[in-house]
C-alpha positions in Angstrom: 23.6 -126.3 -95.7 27.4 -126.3 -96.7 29.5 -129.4 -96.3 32.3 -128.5 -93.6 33.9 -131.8 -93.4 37.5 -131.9 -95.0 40.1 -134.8 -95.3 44.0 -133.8 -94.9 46.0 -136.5 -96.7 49.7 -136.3 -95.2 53.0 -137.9 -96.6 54.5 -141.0 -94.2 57.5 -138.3 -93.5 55.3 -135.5 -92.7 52.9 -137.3 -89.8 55.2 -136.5 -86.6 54.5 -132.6 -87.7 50.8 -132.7 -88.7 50.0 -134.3 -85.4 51.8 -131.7 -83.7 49.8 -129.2 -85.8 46.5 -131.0 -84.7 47.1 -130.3 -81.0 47.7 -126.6 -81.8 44.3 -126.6 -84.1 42.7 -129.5 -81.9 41.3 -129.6 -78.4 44.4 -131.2 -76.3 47.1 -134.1 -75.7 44.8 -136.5 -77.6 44.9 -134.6 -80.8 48.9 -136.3 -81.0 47.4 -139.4 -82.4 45.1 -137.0 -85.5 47.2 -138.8 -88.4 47.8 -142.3 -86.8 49.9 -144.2 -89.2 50.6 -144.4 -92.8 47.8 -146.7 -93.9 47.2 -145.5 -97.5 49.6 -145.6 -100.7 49.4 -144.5 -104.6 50.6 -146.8 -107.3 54.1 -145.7 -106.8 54.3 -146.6 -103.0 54.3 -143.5 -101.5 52.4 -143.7 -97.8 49.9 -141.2 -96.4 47.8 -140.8 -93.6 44.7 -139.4 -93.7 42.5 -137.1 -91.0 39.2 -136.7 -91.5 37.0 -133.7 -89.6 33.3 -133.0 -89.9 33.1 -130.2 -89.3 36.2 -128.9 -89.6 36.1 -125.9 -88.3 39.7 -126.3 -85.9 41.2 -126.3 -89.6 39.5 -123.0 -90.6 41.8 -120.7 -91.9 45.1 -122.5 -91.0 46.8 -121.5 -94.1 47.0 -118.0 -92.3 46.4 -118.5 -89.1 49.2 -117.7 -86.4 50.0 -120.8 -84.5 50.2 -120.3 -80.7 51.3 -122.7 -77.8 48.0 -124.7 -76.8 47.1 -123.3 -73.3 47.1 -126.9 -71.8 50.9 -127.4 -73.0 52.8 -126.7 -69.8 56.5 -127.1 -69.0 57.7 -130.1 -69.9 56.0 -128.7 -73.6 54.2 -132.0 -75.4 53.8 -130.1 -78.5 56.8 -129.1 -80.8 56.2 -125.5 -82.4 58.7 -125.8 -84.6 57.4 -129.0 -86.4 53.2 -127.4 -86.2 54.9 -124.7 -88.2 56.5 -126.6 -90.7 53.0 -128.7 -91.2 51.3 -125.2 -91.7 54.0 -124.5 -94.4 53.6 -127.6 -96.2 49.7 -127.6 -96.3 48.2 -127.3 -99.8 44.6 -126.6 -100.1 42.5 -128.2 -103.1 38.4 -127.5 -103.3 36.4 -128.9 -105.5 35.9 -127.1 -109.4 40.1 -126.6 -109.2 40.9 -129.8 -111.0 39.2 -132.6 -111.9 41.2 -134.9 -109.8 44.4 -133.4 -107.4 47.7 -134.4 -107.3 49.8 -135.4 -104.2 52.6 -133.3 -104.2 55.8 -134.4 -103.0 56.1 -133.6 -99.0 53.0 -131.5 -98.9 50.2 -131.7 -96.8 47.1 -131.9 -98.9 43.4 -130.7 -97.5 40.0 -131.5 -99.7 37.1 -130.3 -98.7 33.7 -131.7 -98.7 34.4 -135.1 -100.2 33.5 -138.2 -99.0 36.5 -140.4 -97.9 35.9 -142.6 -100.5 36.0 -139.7 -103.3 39.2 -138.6 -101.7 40.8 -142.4 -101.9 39.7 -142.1 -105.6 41.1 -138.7 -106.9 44.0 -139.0 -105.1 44.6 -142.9 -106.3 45.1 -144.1 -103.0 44.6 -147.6 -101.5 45.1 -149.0 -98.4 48.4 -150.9 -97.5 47.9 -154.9 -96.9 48.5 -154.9 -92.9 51.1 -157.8 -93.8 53.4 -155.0 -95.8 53.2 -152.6 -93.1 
């Protein structure tokens, strides 16, 4: 059986948009609070959140998929378009066999499929802020 899960790993300044992406991709309201906070940083001190799904079949083809109002978003509209779109624009999609270990590009949104969260932490150099630095 294939591995479906995939972990999106999104810059600090990039959260309010990937949530907003997650509602279009997700199942409702809820899927605002996908990304959370920035609880994850490289050696340089750049923050990320990270979104795990297993499986993550909402995120199928989002690189090409055409984003479209949720049908639960009614007037006033929760989720803001404009910002899912640029999430979609900024997402950058790295599998295992392209590189031994990815690199976090500056403002993009990056997805890895089937690795465990703690592979992810590792090949992306991450670790997880000290809640008194938040």
């Amino acid at each position: 059986m294939t591995d479906t899960s995939m972990t999106l790993a999104c810059p600090e300044n990039r959260i309010a948009d990937a949530n907003n992406l997650a509602m279009v991709l997700g199942e409702g309201p809820l899927d605002e609070h996908t990304f959370g906070t920035a609880r994850w940083q490289t050696a340089q001190g750049a923050r990320y959140a990270l979104a795990r799904f297993e499986p993550a079949h909402w995120w199928q083809d989002v690189l090409v998929k055409q984003l479209v109002r949720p049908v639960w978003d009614s007037l006033p509209y929760k989720v803001n378009m404009a910002g899912a779109q640029r999430a979609q624009d900024c997402l950058l999609e790295w599998q295992i066999g392209f590189a031994e270990n990815p690199q976090l590009p500056d403002g993009q949104i990056l997805m890895l499929h089937a690795l465990s969260v703690a592979d992810v932490l590792n090949r992306l150099g991450l670790d997880q802020i000290d809640p008194s630095q938040a």
